[in-house]
Every structure is written in structure tokens, then in C-alpha cells.
C-alpha positions in Angstrom: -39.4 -31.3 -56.2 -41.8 -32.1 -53.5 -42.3 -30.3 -50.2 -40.4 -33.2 -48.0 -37.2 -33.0 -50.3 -37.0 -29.2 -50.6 -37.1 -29.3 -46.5 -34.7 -32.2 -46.3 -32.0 -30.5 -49.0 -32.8 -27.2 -46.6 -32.1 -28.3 -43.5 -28.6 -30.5 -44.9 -27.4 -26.9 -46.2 -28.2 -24.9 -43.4 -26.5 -27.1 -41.2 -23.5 -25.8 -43.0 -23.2 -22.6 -41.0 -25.7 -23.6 -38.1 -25.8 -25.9 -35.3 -29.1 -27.7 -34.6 -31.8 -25.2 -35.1 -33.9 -27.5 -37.4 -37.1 -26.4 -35.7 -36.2 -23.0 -36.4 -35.5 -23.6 -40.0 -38.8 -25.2 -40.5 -40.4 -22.6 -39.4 -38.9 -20.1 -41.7 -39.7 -22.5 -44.7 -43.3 -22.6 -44.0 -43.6 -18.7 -43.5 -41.8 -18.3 -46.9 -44.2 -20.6 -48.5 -47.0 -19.6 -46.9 -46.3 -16.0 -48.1 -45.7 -14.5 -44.6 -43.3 -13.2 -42.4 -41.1 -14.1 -39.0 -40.2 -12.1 -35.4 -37.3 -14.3 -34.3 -36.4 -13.3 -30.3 -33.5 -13.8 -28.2 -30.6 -13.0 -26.6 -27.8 -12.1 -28.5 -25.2 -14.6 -29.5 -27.6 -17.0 -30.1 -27.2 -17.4 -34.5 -30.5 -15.3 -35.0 -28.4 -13.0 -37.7 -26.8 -16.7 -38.8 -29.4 -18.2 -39.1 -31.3 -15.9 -41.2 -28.2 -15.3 -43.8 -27.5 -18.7 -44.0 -31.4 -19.4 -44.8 -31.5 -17.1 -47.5 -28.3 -18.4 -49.3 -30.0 -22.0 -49.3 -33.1 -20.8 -51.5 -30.6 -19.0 -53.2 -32.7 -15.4 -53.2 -31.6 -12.1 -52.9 -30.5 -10.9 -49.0 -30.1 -7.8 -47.7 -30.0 -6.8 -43.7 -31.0 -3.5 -42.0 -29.7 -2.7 -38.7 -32.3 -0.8 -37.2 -31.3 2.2 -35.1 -32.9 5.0 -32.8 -31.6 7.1 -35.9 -32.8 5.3 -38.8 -35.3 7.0 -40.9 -37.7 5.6 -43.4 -36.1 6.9 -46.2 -33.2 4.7 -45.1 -35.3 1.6 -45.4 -37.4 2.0 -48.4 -35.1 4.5 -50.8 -35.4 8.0 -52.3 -35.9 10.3 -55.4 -32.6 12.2 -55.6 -31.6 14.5 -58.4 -28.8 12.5 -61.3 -26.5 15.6 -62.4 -25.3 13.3 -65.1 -28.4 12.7 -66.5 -30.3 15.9 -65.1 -33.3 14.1 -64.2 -34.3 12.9 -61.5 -34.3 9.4 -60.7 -35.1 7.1 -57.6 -32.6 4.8 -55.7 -34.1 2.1 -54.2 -33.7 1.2 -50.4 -32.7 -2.1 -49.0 -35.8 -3.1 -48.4 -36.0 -4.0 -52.2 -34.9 -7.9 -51.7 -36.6 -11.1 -51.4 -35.6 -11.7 -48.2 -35.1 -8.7 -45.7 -33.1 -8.9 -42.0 -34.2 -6.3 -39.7 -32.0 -6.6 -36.9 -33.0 -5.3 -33.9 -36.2 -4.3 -35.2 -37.3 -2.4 -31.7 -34.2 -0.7 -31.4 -35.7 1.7 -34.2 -38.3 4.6 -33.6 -42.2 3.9 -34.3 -42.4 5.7 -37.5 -39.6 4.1 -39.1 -40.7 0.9 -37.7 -44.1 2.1 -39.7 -42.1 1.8 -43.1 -42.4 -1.8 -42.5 -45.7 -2.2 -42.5 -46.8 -1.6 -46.0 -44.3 -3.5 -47.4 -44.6 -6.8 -45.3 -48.7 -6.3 -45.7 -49.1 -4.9 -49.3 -45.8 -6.2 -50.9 -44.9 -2.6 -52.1 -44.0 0.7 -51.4 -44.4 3.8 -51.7 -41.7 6.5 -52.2 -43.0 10.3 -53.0 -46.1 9.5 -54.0 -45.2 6.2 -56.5 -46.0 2.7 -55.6 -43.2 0.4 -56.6 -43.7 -3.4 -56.2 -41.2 -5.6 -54.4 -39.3 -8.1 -55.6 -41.2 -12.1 -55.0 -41.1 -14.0 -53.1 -40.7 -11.7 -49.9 -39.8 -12.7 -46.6 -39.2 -10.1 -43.7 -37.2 -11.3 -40.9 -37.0 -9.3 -37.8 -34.9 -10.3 -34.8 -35.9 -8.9 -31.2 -33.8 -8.6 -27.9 -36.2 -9.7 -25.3 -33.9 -8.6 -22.5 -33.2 -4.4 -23.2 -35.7 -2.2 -22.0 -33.7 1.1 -22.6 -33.2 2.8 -26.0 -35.9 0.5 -27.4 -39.5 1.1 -28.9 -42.1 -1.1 -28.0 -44.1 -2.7 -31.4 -47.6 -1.5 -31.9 -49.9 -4.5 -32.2 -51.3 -3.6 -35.5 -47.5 -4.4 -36.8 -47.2 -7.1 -34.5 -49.8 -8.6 -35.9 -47.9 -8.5 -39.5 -46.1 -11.2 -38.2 -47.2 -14.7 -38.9 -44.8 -16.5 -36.9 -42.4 -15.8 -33.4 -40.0 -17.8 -32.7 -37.7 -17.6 -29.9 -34.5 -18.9 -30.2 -32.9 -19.9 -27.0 -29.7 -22.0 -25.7 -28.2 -24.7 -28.0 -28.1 -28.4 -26.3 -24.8 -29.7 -25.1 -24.2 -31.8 -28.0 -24.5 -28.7 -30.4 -23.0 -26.4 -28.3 -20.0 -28.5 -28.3 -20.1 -29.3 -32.1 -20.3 -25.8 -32.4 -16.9 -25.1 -30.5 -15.3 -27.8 -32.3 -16.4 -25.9 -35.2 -14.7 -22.9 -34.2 -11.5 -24.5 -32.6 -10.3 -26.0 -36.3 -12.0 -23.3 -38.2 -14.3 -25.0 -40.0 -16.1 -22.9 -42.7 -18.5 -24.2 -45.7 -20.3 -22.5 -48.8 -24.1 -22.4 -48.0 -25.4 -23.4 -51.3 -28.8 -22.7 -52.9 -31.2 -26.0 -53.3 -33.5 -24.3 -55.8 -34.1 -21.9 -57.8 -36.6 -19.0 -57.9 -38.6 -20.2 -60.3 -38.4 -23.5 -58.4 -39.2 -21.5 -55.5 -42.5 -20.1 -56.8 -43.7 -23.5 -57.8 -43.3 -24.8 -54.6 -45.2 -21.9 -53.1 -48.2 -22.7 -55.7 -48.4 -26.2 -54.8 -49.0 -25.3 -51.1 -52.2 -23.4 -52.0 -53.6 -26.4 -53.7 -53.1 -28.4 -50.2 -56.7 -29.8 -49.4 -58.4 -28.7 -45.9 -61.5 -30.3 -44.8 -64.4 -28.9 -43.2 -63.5 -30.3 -39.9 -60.0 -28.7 -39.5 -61.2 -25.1 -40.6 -63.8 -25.9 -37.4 -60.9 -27.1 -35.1 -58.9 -23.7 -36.0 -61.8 -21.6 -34.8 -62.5 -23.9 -31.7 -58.9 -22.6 -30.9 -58.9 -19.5 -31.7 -62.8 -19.0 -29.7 -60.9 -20.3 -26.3 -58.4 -17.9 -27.1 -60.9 -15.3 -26.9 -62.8 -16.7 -24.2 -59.7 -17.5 -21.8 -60.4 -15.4 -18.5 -56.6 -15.0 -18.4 -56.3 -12.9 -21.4 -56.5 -9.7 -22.4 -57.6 -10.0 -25.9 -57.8 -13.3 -27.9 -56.8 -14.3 -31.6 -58.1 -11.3 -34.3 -59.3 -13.5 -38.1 -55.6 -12.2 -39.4 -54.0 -15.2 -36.6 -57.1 -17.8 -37.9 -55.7 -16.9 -41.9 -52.3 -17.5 -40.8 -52.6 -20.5 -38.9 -54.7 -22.1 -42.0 -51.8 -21.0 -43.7 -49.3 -22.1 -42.0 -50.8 -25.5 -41.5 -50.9 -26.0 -45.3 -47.4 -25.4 -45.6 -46.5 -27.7 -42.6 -48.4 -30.4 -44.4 -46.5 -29.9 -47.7 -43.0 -29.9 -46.1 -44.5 -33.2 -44.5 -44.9 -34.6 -47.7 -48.9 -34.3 -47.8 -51.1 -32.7 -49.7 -53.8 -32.4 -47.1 -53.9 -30.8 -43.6 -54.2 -33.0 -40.1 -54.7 -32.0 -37.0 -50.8 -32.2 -36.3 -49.9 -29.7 -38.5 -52.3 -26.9 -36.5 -50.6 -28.0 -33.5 -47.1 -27.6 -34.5 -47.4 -24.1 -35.9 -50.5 -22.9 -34.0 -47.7 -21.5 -30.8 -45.6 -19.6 -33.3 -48.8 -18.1 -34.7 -50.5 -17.2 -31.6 -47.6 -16.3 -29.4 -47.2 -12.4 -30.4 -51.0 -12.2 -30.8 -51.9 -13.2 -26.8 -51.7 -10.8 -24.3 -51.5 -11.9 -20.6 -53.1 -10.1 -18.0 -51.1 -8.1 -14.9 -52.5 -10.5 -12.5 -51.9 -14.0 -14.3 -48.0 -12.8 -14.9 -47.5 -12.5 -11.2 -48.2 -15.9 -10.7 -45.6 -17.1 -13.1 -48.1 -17.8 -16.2 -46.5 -17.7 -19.8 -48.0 -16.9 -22.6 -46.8 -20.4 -24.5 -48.3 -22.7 -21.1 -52.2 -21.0 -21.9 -51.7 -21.7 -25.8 -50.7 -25.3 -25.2 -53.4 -25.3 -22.1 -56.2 -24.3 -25.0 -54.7 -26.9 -27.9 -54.7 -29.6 -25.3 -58.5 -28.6 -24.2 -59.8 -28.2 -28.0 -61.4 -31.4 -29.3 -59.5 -33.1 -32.1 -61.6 -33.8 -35.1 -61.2 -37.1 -36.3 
């Protein structure tokens, strides 16, 4: 299967359980091949928990969702060593966490040290519960949803796990035609199956043919042009570290498969080069007085970078 089928068959099936949202879809299917992992943020009632479930039963991988609270510990999210009566030994039980595709809802809801557990696992793959390493299961996809809007009983995330992340995407108001399609939806009661398009194994190929994807010289030189103004940008606190430059190569390459190539353009850096760079940009006090996003100095700085040819 190539990269423009598997994204076609993807979409079709998603579409089952979610309205529109293609963009966000695509997303997700370039951080999974890509081997990273996604902050979706929004305003609840929006299909972030949807659209996540219904993702993970179209590749047809294990799921699992942890609803982050002020109370959650990290035992909670990565398991314990407990002692089996039955057996008189003990023995470990393994946490949710042990999936290929993890949900953690409401990720900032939950306190910094638990929020820690993450990090390990979405940066080394495995864990580490009393002293023994245990590998997750692969592929592995961490998806964390955010509530942009609540600024009580929430922790704000560090940067270092922040920067874990290789994509943000905010998820925001259907358009009228889907809002409406979606109410129709709901009026007759409309439910389908989500089915899986591929298999693991299938999965794993795909995700070996988007490291083969060719780069030239002259688009590894365009994604440090970008991520330089990001670092030289008056407006900013801090630009792009060399984790966002891996990532946006990254990314690109799996853009580029989905497209149905087997070599990067400049398009493919543009399309995913605000979803990497979003979390990673810091605005300063002044600039956010006058009104200045984030997302208007990143499409500023692609706009202002040469294009190679």
C-alpha cells in the first residue's frame, strides 16, 4: 500500500464517527509515521476524545485513554509490582500506558510529577517501574488533549515536555455544513463501525518506507533558514531548539509519503512547519498586548524564508 491510499482509506473511515476534521487527521497520520507524538487543544465538545478513539480503531492498534487528574499518580499511568498471593511471588501489572496509541485527556489537569511519567515513555519508548525498564509496545503514539480556556486546578507544562511533542494542533469550531451534518447525524441516530485499514505489520512497513523518503540538500538548508528567523525574530522569547529542526524534517517526509512522493518539496515544510513550531515559540509580554499570535509570526517567517527551487 502506498502512502496516498493508506491516507485516503484513513480519512473515508474516520469520517465514520467524525465530521470534517481531515486536516486534523493528517496530522495525526504523519506524527504516527514519523514516530512522534501530538498536543491536540481546544475547547471541550469539540471531538478531540472522538477523534483520537476513532483514529486508533482505523489503524486498528491497541487504544487505551487516561484521564488525567490533580490526583493521579504515576504509578497510575505506567503500572506497579504488587505481591500475587496465588502464586506467592511477586509480579508486575502493567499501567495503561502499555498501548500503541495512548489518550491523555486533559493532560494539564494532572500534577507536574505525574505529568513527568510521560516523559520517558514518549522520548525513550519505555519505562521504568522499580528499578526495571520494560519496552512499550510499537508503534507508539501519545495523544494529549489540552483545554486552552481553564486556568484553575490546572498545571502549566514544562517546556522540556512540551517539547516531546512534535505536533499541536488546535481543534476549533466545525463549518456550517459539518456542524449541520453532524446534527443530522445525531437527530436519526446514525452510528457506524470504525474499521481498521491495515494491519500492524502493514503499519510498520509504511513507517519504514517514510525513512527511505529522499531530502535534498536544499530543503535541509530551507528548514534551518526557518528555524534561524525563528531564533532571530525580535518578537520572541526563545526560537526553535535542533529537537523542532528533527521533527519538522520528519514530519515533512511523512507529508510527502501521504502525498504520494517519495521525496520532500518545499510544500510539505510549509504545511506541517506551524504544527511543529507552535508549542516551541514563545511570545514576548509586549508583542501579546498588541494582539500578536504565535501562528501570524510563524506564517510571517515561512512567507519571508526564500524558497529553494
Amino acid at each position: 500500500m502506498d502512502g496516498k491510499k493508506f491516507m485516503d482509506m484513513l480519512k473515508k473511515e474516520v469520517s465514520k464517527a467524525v465530521v470534517g476534521k481531515e486536516d486534523v487527521i493528517e496530522l495525526l497520520a504523519i506524527a504516527l509515521l514519523s514516530e512522534g507524538h501530538v498536543l491536540i487543544e481546544g475547547i471541550p465538545g469539540v471531538a478531540k476524545t472522538t477523534i483520537a478513539k476513532a483514529f486508533s480503531q482505523a489503524i486498528g492498534l491497541k487504544f487505551s485513554r487516561i484521564q488525567l487528574t490533580p490526583d493521579l499518580l504515576p504509578a497510575d499511568i505506567i503500572g506497579i509490582f504488587y505481591y500475587d498471593q496465588k502464586s506467592g511471588e511477586w509480579t508486575v501489572k502493567h499501567g495503561p500506558i502499555f498501548a500503541n496509541v495512548v489518550l491523555a485527556d486533559e493532560i494539564n489537569r494532572a500534577q507536574p510529577k505525574t505529568q513527568s511519567a510521560l516523559l520517558e515513555a514518549m522520548q525513550e519508548r519505555q519505562v521504568t517501574i522499580e528499578g526495571v525498564t520494560y519496552e512499550l509496545p510499537q508503534p507508539f503514539l501519545v495523544i494529549a488533549t489540552m483545554n486552552p480556556l481553564e486556568h484553575e486546578g490546572v498545571y502549566v507544562l514544562p517546556e522540556a515536555q512540551l517539547d516531546r511533542f512534535m505536533l499541536k494542533i488546535e481543534v476549533g469550531f466545525p463549518k456550517k455544513e459539518e456542524e449541520l451534518l453532524l446534527l443530522k447525524r445525531k437527530s436519526r441516530d446514525e452510528f457506524w463501525d470504525v474499521e481498521p485499514v491495515v494491519t500492524r505489520e502493514g503499519l510498520m512497513e509504511l513507517m519504514k518506507k517514510v525513512k527511505t523518503v529522499l531530502v535534498s540538500d536544499e530543503i535541509i538548508e530551507y528548514i534551518y533558514e526557518i528555524l534561524s528567523k525563528t531564533r532571530s525574530d525580535e518578537r520572541l522569547l526563545f526560537g526553535a531548539s535542533p529537537r523542532a529542526g528533527e521533527h519538522l524534517l520528519y514530519a515533512s517526509k511523512a507529508s510527502a509519503f501521504l502525498d504520494g512522493r517519495d521525496y520532500v518539496i518545499p510544500d510539505d515544510v510549509k504545511k506541517v512547519a506551524p504544527a511543529v513550531l507552535a508549542h516551541r515559540l514563545l511570545l514576548k509580554a509586549e508583542y501579546e498586548l498588541e494582539g500578536i499570535k504565535t501562528g501570524d509570526v510563524i506564517k510571517e517567517i515561512i512567507e519571508d524564508t526564500e524558497v529553494p527551487v
